[in-house]
N, C-alpha and C positions, 0 to 999 in steps of 0.2 A: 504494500500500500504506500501511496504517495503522498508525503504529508511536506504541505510547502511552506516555508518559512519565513514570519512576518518582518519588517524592517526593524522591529525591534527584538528579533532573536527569540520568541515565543513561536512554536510550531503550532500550525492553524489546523485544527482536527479537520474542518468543517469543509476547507479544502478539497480532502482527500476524499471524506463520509459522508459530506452531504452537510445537510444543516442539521440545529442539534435535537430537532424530534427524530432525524432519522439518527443520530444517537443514540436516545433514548429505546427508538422499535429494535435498533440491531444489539445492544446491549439483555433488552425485558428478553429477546429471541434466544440469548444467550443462556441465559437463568432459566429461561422455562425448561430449558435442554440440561442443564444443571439439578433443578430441581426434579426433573425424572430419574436422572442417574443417582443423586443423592436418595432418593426413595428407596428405589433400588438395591443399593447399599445398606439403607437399615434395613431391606428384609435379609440381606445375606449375613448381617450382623445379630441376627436372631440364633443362628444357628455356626458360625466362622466369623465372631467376634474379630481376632487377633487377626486374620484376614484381612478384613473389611477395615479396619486402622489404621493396618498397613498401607493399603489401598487410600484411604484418605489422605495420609500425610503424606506418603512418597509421589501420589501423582494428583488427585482433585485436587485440591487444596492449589497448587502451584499453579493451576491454569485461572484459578481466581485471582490471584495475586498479579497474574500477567496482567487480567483487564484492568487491577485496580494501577498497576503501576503508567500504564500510555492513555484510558480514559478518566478527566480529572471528573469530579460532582455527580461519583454514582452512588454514592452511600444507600440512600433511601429505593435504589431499584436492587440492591443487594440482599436487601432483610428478606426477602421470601425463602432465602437459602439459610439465613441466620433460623427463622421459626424452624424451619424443616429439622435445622441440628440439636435444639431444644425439646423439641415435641416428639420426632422419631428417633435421629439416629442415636444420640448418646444416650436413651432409655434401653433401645436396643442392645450398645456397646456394652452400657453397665448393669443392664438386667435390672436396674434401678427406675422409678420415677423421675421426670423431668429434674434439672438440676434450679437450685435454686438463684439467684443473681450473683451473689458470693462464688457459692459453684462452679459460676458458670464462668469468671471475671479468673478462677484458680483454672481451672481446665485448659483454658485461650494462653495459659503459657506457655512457654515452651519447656518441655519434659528436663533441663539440667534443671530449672529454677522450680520443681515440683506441677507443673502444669503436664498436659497431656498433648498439648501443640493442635487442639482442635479449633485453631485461630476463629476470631468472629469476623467474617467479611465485610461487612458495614464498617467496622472500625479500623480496617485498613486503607479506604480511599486517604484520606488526608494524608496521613503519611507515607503510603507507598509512592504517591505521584509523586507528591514533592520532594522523596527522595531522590526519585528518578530522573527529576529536570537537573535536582544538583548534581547527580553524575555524569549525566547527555551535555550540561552547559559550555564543556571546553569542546565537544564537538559541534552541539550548535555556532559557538563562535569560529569556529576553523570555516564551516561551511559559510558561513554569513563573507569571512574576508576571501569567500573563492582562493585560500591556498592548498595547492596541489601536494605539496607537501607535509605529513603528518610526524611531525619532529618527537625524539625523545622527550623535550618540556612537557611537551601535550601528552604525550600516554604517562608520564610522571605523577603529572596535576588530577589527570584522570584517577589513578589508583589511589592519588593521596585522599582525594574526595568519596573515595570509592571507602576507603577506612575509615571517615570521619562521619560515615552515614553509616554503617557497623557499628560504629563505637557507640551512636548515638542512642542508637535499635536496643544496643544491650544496656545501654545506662535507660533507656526508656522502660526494658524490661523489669529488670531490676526494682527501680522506683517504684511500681507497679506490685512488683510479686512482695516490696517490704512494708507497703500502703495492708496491702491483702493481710499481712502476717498480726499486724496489729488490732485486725479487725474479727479475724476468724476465730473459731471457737476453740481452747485452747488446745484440744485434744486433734484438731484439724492444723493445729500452730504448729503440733509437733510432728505430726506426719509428714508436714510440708518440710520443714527441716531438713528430716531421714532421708526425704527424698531427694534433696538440694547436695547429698554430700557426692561426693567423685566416682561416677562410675556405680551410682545406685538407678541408672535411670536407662541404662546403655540399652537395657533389654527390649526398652520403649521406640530407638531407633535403628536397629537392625529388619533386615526382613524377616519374616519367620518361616524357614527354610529348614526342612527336615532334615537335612543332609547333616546340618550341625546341632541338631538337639535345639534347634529357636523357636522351633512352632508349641504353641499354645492352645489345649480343646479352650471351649466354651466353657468350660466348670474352673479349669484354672487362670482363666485368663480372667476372668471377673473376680476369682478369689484376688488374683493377684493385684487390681486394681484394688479389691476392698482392705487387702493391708498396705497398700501404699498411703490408702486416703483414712486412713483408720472405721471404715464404714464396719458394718455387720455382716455375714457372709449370710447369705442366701441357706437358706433350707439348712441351718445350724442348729445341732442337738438345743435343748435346754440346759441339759448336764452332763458335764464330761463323765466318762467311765473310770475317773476314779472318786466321784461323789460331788466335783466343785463345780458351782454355775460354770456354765460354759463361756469363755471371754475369749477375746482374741491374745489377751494378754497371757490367760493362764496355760491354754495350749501351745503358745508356743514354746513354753518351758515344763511342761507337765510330763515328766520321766515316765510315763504309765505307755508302753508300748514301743519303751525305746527311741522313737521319733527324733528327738534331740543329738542324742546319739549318733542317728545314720546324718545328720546334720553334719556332723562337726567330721565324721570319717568320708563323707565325701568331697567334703574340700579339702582334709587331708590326700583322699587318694588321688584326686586333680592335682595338686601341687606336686607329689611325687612324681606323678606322669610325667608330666613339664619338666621337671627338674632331670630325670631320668635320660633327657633330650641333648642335655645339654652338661650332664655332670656326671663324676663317676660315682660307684660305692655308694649306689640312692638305696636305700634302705628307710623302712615305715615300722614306725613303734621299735627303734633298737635299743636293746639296754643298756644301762652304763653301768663304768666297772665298779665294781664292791667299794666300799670302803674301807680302809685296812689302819687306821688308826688316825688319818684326818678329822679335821675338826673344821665343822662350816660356824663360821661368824653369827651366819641369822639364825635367830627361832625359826621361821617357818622356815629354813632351808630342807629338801628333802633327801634325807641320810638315811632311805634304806635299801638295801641291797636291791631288792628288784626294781630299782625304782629305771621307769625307761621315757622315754620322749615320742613324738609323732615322727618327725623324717628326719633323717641323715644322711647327706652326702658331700662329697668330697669334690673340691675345686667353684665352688659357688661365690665366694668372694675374693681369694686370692690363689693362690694356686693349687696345682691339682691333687697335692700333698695335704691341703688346710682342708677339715672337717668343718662342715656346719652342720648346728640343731637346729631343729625349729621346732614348738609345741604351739598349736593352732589352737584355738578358741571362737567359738563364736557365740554370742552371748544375746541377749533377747532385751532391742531396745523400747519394748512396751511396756515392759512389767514396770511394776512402780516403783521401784527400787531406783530406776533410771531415769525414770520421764521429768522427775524434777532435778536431775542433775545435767548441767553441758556435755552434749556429745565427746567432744573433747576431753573434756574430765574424766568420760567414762574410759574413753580409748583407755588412755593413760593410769587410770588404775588398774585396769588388767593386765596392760603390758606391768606396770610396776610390781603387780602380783608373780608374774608369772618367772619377772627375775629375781625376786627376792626370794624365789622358790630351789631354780636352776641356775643360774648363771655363774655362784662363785665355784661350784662343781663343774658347770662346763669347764670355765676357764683354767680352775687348779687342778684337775682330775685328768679330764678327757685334752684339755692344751686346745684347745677347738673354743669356738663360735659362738652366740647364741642368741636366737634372734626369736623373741614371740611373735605369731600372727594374729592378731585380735583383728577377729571381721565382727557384721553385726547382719542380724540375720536380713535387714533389710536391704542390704548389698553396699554398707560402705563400710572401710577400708582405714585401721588403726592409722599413726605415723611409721611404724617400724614397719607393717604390712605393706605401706604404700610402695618405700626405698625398696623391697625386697621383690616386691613384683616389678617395679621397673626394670629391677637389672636380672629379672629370669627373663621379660620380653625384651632388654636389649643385647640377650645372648641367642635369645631364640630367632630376632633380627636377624643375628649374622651368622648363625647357621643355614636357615630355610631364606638370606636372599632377602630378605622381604622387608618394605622400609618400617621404620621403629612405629612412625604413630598408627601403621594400621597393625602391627604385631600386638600392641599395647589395647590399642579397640577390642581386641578381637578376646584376649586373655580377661580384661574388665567384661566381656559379653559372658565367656565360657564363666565366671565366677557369681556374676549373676545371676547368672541361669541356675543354677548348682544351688545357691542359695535363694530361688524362686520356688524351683520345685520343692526342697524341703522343707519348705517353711509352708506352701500349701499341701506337703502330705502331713504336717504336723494339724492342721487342720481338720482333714479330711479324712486321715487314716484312720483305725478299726484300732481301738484300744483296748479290747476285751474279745472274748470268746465268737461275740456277731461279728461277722464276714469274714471272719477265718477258718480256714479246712480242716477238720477234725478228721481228724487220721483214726484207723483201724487199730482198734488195742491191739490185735493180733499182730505177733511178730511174721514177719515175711520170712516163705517156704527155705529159704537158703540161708536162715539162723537158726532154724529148727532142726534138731538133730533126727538123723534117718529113724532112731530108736522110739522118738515118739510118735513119729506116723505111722510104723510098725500097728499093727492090729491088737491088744490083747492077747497073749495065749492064755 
């Protein structure tokens, strides 16, 4: 399309489109074709939630944004797609009721700042256009003075303006998502939090591709939304099986079925794998040596013989000689214990736990390493966890070839996920005798001795 340019450097839509009802008919033409496909989508989202999300963010979503950024004063022809995302699809998405204004204001953010990135349309005319003239303005000028030549100043000026309208976007977010924090309810204050910390949200922008363990049914994928957003999980007992109201707080730590457990040993056996890749002597749960008349400085140091760690292996920080531990943790940041304390705070007493436990034994004993991993079930990432996955993804970089920040995406994906799924079978799973296979008292024919099948004499 042809769009001619006035003598004062403003490009003339009207030119190219026509005048501006037939703006108005080829834009409503656009929505109404919008508004079918969006329909469309919440019924698929009835059934292929995580799907259908995908599908919104990675491609609808961005052809809206195109019209908002080249047609200026559509706001009010946009809303017919904003009611549709309030009324169908995000009831659909979250098996939820309509969201509320708050809701809805938390949702349209974008997933690092705890939102879900289901942007509201109408509210991106004003700023996506005028973002858009500020980046186009050095080539509207190029073309206004007819120079043939497009010099390094200009693509310069271009990028700088190009960053200064990013920067903007995210100090716009921000302000926004800390306007929201002060407002919401304080149990939705802290959700938003958990979900703001590094790589608690990755899960939210990957495709969901079976190939790598990303895809989400419909049961988890709304679980997984209701512990992000601290909501209720849908079709949830009354009473956990081991007698306590059932909370989202209490199952996540509720030891009745193990749950917690397979928690913490499958980010164990992920870390090993990885490490395994890239390190020698990886070994899970090794013991350390006896004690033989040493003496640890701390009370809670632990001085007994079987006493053993999560992983070990050898060459992970210095050379292929130097031993590291590691003892993983991940801890449950609902339960009350946490929710009135700083995230931070909390990191930092478990790791300070975990070395006042092991570490002067690593270091006098074993001559070796030792590094806590405190994750949180939500998907973020102690300080000493964070340094330690960096440098497993910037060794796994330069073995597989591959550059660091998508090694680094991809290991923050695998780690989420890991702590998605067991945090909604901590939910979901069978804490008692219902939905488990009851096995046959009878021993199987090949422990039985020939003597007792014998007949009688």
């Amino acid at each position: 399309t042809q769009i001619r340019i006035t003598k004062e450097g403003k490009p003339h839509l009207g030119a190219a489109l026509g005048s501006s009802s037939y703006i108005t008919e080829f834009v409503k033409a656009k929505v109404k074709n919008w508004s079918l496909e969006l329909e469309q989508l919440a019924i698929i989202a009835n059934t292929q939630p995580h799907a259908a999300f995908s599908a919104f963010t990675h491609g609808v979503a961005s052809r809206w944004v195109y019209v908002a950024r080249t047609i200026p004063n559509i706001d009010y022809l946009l809303q017919p797609l904003e009611e549709l995302l309030r009324t169908k699809f995000i009831p659909s998405l979250t098996g939820r009721a309509a969201p509320s204004d708050l809701e809805r204001e938390l949702l349209a953010l974008p997933a690092r700042l705890g939102g879900l990135g289901l942007l509201n349309p109408s509210h991106l005319c004003t700023t996506e256009y005028s973002a858009s003239m500020k980046v186009t303005q050095p080539l509207i000028d190029h073309i206004i003075k007819q120079d043939e030549k497009y010099g390094y100043e200009i693509l310069q000026d271009q990028l700088s303006t190009k960053a200064e309208v990013h920067k903007s976007k995210r100090e716009q977010y921000s302000n926004t998502a800390s306007t929201l924090k002060n407002i919401l309810p304080p149990s939705l204050a802290h959700a938003m939090d958990l979900s703001q910390e590094k790589g608690a949200s990755t899960w939210l922008s990957v495709l969901p591709l079976e190939e790598y363990g990303f895809a989400l049914h419909k049961g988890a994928f709304r679980d997984a939304l209701a512990l992000r957003y601290g909501w209720s999980p849908a079709n949830a007992p009354l009473n956990c099986a081991c007698g306590t109201h059932f909370t989202v707080e209490h199952v996540l730590s509720c030891p009745k079925g193990g749950y917690p457990s397979i928690r913490h040993n499958e980010i164990r056996d992920l870390t090993a794998s990885l490490l395994s890749e890239v390190c020698h002597n990886v070994s899970t749960e090794p013991h350390l040596q006896p004690l033989t008349g040493e003496v640890m400085s701390g009370l809670s140091a632990n001085t007994q013989d079987g006493a053993r760690l999560d992983i070990a292996a050898d060459g992970f920080w210095g050379s292929r000689f130097e031993r590291a531990f590691f003892d993983v943790k991940v801890f449950n940041p609902y339960a009350p214990s946490n929710q009135k304390t700083p995230l931070s705070a909390c990191y930092h007493s478990h790791e300070n736990e975990k070395k006042r436990k092991y570490d002067q034994r690593i270091r006098e004993i074993e001559h070796a390493s030792f590094t806590p991993l405190i994750l949180s079930c939500s998907g973020g990432l102690g300080p000493q966890a964070t340094t330690s996955y960096k440098r497993l993804a910037s060794l796994l970089s330069a073995k597989w070839n591959q550059p660091y920040s998508l090694t680094i995406m991809w290991l923050r994906c695998r780690l989420a996920y890991s702590l998605l799924r067991s945090s909604v079978m901590c939910i979901r799973g069978a804490r008692s005798h219902i939905g488990h296979y009851i096995s046959n008292t009878q021993p199987p024919l090949d422990l039985v001795s020939r003597e007792a099948l014998l007949p009688a004499q």
